[in-house]
N, CA, C, O and CB atoms as a CASP TS submission, in Angstrom:
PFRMAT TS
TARGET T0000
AUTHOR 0000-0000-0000
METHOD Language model
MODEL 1
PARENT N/A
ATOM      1  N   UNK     1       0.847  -1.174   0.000  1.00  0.00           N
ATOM      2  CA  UNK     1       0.000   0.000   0.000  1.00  0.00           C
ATOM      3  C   UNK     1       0.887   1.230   0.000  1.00  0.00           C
ATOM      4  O   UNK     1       1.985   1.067   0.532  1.00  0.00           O
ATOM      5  CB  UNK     1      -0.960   0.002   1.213  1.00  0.00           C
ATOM      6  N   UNK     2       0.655   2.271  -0.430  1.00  0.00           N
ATOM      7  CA  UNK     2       1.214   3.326  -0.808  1.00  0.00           C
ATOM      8  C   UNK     2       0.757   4.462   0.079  1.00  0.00           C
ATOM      9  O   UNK     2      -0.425   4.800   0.132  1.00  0.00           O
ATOM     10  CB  UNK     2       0.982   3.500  -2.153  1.00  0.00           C
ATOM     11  N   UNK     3       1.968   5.198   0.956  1.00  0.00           N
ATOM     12  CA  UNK     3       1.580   5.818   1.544  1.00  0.00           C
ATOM     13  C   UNK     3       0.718   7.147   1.335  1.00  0.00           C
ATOM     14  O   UNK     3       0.775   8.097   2.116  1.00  0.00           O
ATOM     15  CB  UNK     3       2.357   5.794   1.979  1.00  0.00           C
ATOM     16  N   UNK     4      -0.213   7.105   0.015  1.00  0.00           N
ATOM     17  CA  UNK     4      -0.764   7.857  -0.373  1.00  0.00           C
ATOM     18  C   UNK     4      -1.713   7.341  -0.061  1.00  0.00           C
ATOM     19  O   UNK     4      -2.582   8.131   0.307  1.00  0.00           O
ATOM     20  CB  UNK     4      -0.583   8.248  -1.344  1.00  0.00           C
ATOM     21  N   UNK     5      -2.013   6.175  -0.026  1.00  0.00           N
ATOM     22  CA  UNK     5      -4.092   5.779   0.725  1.00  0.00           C
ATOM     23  C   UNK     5      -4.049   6.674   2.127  1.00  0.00           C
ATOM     24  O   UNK     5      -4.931   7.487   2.405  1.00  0.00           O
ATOM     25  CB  UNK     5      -4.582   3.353   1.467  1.00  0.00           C
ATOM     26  N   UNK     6      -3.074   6.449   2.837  1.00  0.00           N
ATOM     27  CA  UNK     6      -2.709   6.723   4.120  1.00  0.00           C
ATOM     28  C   UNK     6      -3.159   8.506   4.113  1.00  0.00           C
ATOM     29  O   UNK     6      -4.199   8.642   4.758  1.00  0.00           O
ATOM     30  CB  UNK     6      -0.924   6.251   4.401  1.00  0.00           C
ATOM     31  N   UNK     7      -2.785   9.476   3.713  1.00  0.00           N
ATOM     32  CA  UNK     7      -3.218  10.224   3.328  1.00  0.00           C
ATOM     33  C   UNK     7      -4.924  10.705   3.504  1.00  0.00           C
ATOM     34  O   UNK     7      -5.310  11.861   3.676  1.00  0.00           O
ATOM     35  CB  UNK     7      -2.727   9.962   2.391  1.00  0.00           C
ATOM     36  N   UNK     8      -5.705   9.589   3.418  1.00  0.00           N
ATOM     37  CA  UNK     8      -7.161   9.545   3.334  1.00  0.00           C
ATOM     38  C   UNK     8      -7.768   9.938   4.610  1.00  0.00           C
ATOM     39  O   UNK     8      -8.744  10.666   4.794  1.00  0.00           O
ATOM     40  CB  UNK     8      -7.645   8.196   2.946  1.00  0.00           C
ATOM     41  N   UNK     9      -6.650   9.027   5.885  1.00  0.00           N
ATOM     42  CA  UNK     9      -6.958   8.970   6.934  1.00  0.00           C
ATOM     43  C   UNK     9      -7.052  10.662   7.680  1.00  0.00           C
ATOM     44  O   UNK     9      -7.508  10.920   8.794  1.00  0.00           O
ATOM     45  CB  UNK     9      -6.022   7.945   7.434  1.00  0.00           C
ATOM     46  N   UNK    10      -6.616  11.403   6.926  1.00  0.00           N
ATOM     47  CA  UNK    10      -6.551  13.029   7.668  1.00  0.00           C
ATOM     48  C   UNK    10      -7.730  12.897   8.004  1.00  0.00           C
ATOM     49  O   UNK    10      -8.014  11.935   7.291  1.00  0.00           O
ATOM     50  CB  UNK    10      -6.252  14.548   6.795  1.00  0.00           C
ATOM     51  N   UNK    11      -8.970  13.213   8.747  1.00  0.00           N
ATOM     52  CA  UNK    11     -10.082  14.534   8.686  1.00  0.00           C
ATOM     53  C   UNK    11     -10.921  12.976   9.531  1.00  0.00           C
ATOM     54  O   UNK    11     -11.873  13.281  10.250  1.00  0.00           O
ATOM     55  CB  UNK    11     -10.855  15.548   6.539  1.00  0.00           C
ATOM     56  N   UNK    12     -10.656  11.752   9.462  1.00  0.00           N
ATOM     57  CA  UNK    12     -11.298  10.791   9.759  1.00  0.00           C
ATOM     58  C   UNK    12     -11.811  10.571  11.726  1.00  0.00           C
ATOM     59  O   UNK    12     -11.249  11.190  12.629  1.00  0.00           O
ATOM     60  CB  UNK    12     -10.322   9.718   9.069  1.00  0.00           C
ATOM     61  N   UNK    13     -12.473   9.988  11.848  1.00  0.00           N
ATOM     62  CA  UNK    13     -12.746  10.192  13.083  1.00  0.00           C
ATOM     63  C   UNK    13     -12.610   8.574  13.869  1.00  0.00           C
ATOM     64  O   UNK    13     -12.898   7.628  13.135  1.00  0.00           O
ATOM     65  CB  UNK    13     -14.232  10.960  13.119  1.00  0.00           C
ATOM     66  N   UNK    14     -12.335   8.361  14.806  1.00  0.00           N
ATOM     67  CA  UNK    14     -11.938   6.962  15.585  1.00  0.00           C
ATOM     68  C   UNK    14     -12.101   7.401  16.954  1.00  0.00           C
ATOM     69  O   UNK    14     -12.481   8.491  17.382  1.00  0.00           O
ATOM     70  CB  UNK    14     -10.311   6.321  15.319  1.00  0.00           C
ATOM     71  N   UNK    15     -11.641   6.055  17.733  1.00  0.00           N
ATOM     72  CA  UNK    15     -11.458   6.268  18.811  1.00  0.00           C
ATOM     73  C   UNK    15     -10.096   5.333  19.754  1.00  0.00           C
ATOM     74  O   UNK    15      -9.582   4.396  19.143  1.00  0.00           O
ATOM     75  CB  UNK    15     -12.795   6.139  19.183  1.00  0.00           C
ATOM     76  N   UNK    16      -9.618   5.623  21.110  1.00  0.00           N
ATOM     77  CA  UNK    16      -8.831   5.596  21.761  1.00  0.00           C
ATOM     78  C   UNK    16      -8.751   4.367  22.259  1.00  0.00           C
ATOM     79  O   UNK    16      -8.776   4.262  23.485  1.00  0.00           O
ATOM     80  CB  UNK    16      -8.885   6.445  22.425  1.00  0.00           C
ATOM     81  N   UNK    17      -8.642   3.192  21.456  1.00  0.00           N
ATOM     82  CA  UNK    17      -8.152   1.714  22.310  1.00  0.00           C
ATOM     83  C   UNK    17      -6.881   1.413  23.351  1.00  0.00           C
ATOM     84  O   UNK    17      -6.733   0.620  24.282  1.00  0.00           O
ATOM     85  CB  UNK    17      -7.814   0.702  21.221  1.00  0.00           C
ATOM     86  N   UNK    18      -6.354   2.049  22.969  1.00  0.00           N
ATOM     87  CA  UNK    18      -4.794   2.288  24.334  1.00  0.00           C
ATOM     88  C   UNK    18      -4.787   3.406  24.476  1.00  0.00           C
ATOM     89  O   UNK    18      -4.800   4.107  23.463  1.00  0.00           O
ATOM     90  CB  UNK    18      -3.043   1.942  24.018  1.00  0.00           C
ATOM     91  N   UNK    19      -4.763   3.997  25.731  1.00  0.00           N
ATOM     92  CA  UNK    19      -4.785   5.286  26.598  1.00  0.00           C
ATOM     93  C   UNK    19      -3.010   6.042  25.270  1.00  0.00           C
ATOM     94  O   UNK    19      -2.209   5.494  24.512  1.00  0.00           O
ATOM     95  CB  UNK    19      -4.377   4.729  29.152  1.00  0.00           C
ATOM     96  N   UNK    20      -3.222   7.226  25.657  1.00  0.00           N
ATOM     97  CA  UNK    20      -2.393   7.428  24.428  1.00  0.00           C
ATOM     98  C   UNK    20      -1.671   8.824  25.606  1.00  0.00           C
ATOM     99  O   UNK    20      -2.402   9.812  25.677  1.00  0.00           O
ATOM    100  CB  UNK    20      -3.450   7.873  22.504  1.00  0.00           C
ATOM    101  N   UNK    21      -0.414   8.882  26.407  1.00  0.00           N
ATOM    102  CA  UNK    21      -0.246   9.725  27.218  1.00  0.00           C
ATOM    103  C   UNK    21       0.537  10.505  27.014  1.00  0.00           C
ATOM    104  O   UNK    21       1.394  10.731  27.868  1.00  0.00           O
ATOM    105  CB  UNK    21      -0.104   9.393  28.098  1.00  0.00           C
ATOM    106  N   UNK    22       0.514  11.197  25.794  1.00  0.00           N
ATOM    107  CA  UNK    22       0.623  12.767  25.750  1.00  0.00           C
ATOM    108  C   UNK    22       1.926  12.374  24.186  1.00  0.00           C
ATOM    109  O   UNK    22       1.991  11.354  23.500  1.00  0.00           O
ATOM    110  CB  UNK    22       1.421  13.804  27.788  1.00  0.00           C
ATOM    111  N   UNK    23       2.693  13.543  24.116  1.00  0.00           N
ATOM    112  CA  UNK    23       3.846  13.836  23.177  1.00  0.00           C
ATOM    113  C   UNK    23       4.478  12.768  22.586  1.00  0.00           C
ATOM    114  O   UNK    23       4.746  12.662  21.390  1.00  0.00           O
ATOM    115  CB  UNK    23       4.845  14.527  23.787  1.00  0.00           C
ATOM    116  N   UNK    24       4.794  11.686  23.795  1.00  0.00           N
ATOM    117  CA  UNK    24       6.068  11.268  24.324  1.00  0.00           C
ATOM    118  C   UNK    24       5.918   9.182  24.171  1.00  0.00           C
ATOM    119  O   UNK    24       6.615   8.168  24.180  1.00  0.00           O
ATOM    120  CB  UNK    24       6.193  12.090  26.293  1.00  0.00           C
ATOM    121  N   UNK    25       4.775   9.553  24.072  1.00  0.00           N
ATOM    122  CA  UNK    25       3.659   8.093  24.642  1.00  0.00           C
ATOM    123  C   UNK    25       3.198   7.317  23.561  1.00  0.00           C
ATOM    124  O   UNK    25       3.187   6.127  23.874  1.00  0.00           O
ATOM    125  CB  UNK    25       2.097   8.539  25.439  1.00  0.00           C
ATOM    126  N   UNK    26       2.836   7.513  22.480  1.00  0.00           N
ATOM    127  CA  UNK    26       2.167   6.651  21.676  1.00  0.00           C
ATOM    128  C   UNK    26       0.513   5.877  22.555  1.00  0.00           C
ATOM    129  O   UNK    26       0.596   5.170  23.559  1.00  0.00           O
ATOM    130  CB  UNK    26       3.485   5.462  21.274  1.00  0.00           C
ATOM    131  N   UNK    27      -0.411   6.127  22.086  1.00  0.00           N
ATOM    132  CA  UNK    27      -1.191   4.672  22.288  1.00  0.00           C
ATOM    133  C   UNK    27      -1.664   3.877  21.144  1.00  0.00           C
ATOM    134  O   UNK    27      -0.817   3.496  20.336  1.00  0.00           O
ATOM    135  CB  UNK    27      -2.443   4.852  23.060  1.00  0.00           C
ATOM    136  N   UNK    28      -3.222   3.495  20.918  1.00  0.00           N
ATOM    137  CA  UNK    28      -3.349   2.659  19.658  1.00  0.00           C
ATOM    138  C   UNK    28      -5.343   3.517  19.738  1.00  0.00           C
ATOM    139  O   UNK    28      -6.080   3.865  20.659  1.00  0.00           O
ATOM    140  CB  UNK    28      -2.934   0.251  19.935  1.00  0.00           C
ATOM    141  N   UNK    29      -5.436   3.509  18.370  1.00  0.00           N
ATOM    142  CA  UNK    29      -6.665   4.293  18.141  1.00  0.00           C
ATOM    143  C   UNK    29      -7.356   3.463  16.881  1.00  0.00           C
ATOM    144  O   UNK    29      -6.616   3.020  16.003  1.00  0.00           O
ATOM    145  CB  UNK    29      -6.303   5.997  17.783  1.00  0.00           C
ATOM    146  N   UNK    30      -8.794   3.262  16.810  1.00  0.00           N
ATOM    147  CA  UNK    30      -9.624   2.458  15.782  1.00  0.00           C
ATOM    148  C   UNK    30     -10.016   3.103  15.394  1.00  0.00           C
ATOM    149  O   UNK    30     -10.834   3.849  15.932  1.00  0.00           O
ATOM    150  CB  UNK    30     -10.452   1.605  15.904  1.00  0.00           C
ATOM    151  N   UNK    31      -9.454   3.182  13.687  1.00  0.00           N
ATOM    152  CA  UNK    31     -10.528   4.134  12.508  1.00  0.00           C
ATOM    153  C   UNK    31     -10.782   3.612  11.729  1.00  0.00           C
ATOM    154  O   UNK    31     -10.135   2.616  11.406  1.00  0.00           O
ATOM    155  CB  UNK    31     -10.210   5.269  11.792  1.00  0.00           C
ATOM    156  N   UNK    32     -11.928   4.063  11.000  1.00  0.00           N
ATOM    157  CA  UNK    32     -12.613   3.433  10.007  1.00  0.00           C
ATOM    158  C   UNK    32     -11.875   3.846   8.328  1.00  0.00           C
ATOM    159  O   UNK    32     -11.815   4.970   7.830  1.00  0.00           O
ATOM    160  CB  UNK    32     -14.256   3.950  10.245  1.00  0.00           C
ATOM    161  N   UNK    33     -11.445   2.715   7.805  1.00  0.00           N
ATOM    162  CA  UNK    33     -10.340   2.995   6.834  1.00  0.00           C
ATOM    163  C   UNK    33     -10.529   1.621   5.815  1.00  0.00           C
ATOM    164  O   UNK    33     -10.475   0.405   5.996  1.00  0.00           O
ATOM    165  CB  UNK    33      -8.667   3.134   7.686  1.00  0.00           C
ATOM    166  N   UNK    34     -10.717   2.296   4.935  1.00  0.00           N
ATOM    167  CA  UNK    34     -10.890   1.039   3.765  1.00  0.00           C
ATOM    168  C   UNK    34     -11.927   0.272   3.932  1.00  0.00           C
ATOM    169  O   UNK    34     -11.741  -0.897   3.593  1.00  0.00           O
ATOM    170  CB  UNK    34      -9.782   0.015   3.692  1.00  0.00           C
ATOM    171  N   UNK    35     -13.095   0.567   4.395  1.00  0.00           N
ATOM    172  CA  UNK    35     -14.105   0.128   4.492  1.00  0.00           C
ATOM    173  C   UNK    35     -14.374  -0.841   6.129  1.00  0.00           C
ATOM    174  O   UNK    35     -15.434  -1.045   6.720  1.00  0.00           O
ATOM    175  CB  UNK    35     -14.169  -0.546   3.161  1.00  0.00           C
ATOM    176  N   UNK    36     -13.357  -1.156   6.387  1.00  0.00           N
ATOM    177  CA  UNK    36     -13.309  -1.432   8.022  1.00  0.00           C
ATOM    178  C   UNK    36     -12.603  -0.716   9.207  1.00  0.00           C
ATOM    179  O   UNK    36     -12.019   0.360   9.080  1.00  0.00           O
ATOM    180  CB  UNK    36     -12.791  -2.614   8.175  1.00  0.00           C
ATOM    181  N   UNK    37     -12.698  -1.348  10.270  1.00  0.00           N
ATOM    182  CA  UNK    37     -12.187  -0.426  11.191  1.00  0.00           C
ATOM    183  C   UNK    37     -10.707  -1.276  11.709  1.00  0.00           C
ATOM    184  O   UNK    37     -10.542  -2.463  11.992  1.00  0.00           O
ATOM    185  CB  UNK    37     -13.432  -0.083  12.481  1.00  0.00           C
ATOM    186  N   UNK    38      -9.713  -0.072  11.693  1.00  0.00           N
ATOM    187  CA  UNK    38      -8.613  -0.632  11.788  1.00  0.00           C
ATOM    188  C   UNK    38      -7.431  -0.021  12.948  1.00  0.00           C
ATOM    189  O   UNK    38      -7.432   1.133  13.377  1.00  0.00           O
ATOM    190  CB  UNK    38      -8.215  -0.603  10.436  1.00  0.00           C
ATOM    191  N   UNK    39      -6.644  -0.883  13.248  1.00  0.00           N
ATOM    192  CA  UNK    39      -5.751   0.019  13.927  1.00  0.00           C
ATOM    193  C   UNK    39      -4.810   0.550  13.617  1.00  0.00           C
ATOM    194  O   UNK    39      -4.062   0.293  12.674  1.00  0.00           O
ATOM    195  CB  UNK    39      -5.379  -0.288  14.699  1.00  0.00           C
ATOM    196  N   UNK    40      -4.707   1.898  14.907  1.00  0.00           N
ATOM    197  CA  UNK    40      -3.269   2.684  14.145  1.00  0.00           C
ATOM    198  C   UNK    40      -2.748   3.353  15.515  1.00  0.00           C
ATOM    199  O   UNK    40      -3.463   4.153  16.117  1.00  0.00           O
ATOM    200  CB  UNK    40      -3.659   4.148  12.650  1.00  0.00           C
ATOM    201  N   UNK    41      -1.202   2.912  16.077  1.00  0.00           N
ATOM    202  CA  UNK    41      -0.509   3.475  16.309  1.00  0.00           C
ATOM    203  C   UNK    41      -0.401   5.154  16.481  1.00  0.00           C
ATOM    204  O   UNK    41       0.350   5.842  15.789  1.00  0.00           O
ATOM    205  CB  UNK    41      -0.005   2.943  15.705  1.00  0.00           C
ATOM    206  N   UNK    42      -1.060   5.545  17.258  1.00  0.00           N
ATOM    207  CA  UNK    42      -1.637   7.148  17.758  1.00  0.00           C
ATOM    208  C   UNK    42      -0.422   8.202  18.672  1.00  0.00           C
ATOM    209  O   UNK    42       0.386   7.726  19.470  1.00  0.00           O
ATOM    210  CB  UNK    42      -3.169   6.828  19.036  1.00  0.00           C
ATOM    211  N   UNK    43      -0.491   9.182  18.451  1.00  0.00           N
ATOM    212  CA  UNK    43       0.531  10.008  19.428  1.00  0.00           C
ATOM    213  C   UNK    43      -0.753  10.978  19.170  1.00  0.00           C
ATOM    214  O   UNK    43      -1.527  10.977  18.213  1.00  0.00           O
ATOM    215  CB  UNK    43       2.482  10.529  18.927  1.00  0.00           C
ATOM    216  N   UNK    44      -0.731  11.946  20.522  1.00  0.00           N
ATOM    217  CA  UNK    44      -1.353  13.163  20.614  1.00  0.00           C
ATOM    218  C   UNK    44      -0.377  13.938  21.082  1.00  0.00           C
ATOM    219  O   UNK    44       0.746  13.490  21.313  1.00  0.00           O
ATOM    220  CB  UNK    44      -2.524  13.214  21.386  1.00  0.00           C
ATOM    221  N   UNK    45      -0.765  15.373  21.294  1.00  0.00           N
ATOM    222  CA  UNK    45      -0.570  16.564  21.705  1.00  0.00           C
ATOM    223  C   UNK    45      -0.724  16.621  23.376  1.00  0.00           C
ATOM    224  O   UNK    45       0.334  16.722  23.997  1.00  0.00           O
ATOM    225  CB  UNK    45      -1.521  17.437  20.922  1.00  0.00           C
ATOM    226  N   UNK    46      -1.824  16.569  24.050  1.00  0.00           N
ATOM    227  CA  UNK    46      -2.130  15.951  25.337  1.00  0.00           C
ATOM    228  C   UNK    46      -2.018  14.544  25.566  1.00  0.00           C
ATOM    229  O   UNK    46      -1.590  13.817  24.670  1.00  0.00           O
ATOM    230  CB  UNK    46      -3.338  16.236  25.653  1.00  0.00           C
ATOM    231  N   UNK    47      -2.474  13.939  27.046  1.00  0.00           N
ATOM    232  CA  UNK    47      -2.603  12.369  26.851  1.00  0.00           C
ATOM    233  C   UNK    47      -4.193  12.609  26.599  1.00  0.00           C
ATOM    234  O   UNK    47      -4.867  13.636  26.680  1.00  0.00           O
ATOM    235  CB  UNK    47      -2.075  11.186  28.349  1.00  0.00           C
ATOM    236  N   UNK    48      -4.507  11.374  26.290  1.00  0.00           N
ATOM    237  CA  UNK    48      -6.423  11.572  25.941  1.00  0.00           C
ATOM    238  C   UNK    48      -6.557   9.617  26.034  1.00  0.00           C
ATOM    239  O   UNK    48      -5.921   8.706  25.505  1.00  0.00           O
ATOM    240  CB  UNK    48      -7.052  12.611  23.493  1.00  0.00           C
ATOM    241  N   UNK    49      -7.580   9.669  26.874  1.00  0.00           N
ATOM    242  CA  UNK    49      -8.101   8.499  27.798  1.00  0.00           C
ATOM    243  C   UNK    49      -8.981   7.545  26.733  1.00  0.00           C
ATOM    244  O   UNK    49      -9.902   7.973  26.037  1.00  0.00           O
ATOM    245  CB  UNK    49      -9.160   9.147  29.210  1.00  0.00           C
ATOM    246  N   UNK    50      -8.522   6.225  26.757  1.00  0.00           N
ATOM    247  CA  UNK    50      -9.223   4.936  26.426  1.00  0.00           C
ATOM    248  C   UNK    50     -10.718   5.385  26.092  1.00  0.00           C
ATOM    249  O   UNK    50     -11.301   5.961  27.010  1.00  0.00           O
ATOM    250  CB  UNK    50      -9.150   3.808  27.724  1.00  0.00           C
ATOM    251  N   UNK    51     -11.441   5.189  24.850  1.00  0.00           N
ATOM    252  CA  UNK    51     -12.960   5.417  24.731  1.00  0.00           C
ATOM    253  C   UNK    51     -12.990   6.771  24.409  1.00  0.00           C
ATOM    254  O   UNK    51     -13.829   7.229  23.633  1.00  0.00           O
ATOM    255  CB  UNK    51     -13.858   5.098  26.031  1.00  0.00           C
ATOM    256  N   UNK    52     -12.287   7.321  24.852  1.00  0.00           N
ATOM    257  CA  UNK    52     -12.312   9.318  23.719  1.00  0.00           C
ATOM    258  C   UNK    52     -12.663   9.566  22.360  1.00  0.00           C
ATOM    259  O   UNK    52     -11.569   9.863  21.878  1.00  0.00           O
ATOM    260  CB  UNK    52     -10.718  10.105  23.406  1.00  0.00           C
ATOM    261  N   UNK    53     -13.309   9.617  21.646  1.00  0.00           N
ATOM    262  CA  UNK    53     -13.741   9.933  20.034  1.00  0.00           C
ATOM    263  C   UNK    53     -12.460  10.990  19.781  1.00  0.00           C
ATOM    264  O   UNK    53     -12.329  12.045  20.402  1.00  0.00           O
ATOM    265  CB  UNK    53     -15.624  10.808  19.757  1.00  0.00           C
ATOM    266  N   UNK    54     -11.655  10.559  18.875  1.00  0.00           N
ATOM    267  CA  UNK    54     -10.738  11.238  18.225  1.00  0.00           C
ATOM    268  C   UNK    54     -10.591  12.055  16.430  1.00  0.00           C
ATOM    269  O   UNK    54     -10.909  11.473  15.393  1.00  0.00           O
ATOM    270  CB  UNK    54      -9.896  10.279  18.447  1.00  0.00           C
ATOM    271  N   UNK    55     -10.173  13.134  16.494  1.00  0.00           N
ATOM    272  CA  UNK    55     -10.310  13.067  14.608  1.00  0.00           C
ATOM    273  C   UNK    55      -8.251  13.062  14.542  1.00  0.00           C
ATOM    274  O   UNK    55      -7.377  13.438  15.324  1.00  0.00           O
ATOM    275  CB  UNK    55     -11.497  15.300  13.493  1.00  0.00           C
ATOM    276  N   UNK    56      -8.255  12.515  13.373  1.00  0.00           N
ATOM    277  CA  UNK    56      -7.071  12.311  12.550  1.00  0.00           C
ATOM    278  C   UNK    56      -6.537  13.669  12.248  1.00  0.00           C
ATOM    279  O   UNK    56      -7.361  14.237  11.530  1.00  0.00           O
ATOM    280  CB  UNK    56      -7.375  11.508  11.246  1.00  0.00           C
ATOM    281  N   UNK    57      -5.232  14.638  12.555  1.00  0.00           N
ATOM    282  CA  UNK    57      -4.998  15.603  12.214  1.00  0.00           C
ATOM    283  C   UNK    57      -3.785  15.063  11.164  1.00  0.00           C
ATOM    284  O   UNK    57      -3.999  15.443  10.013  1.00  0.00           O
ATOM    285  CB  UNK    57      -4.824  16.540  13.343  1.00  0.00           C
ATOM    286  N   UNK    58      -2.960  14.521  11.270  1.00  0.00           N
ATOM    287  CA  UNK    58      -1.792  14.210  10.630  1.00  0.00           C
ATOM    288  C   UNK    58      -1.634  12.644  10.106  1.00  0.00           C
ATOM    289  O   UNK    58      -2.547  11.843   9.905  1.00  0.00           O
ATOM    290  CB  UNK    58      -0.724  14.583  11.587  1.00  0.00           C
ATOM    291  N   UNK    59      -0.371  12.466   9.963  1.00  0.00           N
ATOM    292  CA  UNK    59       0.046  11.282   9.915  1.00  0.00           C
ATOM    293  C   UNK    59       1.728  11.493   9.739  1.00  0.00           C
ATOM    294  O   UNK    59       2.401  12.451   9.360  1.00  0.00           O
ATOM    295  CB  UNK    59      -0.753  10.499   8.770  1.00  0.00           C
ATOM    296  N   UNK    60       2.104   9.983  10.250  1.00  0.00           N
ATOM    297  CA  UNK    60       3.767   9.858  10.342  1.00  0.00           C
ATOM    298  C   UNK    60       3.734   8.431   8.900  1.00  0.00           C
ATOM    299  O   UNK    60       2.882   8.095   8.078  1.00  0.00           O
ATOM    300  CB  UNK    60       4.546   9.163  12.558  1.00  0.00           C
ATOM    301  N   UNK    61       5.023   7.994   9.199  1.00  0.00           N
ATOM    302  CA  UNK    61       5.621   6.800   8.155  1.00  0.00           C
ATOM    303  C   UNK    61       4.603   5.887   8.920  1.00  0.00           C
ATOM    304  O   UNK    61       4.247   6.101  10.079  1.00  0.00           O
ATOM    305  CB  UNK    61       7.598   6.263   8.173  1.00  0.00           C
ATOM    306  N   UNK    62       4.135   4.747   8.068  1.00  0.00           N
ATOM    307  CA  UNK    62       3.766   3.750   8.642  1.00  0.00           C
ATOM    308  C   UNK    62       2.389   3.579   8.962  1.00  0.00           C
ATOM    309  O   UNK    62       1.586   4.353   8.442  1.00  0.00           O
ATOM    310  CB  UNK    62       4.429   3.668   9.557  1.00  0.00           C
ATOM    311  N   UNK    63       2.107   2.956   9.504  1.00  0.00           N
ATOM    312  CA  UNK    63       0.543   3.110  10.672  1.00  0.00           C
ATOM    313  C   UNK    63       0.569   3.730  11.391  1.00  0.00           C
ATOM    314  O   UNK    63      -0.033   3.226  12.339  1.00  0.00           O
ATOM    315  CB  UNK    63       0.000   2.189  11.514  1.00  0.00           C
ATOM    316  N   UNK    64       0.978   4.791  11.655  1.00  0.00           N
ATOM    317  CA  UNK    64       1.076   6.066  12.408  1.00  0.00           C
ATOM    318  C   UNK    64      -0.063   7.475  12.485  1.00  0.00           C
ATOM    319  O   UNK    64      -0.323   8.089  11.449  1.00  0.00           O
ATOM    320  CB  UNK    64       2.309   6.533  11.866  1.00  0.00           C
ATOM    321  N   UNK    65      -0.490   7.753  13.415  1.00  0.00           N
ATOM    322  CA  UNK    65      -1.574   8.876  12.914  1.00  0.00           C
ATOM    323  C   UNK    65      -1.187   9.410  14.087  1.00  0.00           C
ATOM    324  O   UNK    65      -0.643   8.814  15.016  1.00  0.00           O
ATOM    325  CB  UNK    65      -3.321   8.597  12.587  1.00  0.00           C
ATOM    326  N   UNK    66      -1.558  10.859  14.006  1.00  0.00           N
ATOM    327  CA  UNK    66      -1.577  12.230  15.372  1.00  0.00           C
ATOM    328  C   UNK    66      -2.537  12.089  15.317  1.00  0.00           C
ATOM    329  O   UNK    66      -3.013  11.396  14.418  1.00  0.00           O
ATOM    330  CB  UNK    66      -1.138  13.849  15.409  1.00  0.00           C
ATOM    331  N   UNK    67      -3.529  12.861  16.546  1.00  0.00           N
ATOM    332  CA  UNK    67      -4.822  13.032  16.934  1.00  0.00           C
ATOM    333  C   UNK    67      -5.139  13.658  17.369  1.00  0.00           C
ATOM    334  O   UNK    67      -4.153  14.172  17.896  1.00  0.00           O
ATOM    335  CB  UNK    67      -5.287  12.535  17.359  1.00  0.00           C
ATOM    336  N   UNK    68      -6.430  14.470  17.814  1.00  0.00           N
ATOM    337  CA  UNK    68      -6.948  15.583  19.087  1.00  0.00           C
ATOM    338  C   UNK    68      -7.834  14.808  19.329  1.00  0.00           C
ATOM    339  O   UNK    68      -8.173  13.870  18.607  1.00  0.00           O
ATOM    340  CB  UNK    68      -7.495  17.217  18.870  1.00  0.00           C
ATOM    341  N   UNK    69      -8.364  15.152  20.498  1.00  0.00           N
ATOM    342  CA  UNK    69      -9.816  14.698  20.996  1.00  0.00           C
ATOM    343  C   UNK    69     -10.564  15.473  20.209  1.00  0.00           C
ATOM    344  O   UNK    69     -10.212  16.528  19.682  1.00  0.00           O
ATOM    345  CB  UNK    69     -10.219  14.904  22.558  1.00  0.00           C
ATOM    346  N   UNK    70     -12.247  14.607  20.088  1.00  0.00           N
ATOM    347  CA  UNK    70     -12.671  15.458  18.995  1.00  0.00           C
ATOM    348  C   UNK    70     -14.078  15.270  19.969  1.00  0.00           C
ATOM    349  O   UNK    70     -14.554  14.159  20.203  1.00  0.00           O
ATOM    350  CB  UNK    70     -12.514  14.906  17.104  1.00  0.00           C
ATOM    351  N   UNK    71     -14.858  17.003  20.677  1.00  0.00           N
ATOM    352  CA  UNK    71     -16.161  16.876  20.986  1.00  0.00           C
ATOM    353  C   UNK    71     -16.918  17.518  20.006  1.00  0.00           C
ATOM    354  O   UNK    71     -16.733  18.628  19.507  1.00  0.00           O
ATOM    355  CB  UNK    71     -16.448  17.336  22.235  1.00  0.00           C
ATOM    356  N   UNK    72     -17.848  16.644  19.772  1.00  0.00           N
ATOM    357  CA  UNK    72     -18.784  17.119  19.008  1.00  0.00           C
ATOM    358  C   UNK    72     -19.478  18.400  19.205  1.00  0.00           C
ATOM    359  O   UNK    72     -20.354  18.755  18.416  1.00  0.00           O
ATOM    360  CB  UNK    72     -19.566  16.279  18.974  1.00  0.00           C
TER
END
């Protein structure tokens, strides 16, 4: 896969399966991608807690995505 599908994932919305604690931390986040829901290797800005609705701001190499908490 070409890190251009990856790309898609910007603007997408998921949520927080491993607590994800801040900069420094990595956790793991489920988004809906290619027609299922998948995982991805998450870093935020803050930490943001297990079950948080997240949107996709970025992305790194890999299965990698940044995140914010996202309230509706």
């Amino acid at each position: 896969m070409s890190g251009h599908d990856y790309d898609h994932l910007i603007g997408q919305l998921g949520y927080v399966t491993t607590r994800i604690g801040g900069p420094d931390t990595p956790g793991e986040v489920q988004v809906r991608f290619r027609g299922a829901s998948e995982a991805f290797i998450a870093y935020g800005r803050e930490a943001i807690d297990r079950g948080v609705q997240v949107l996709v701001v970025g992305r790194r190499p890999g299965r990698v995505v940044e995140v914010t908490a996202f309230d509706e």
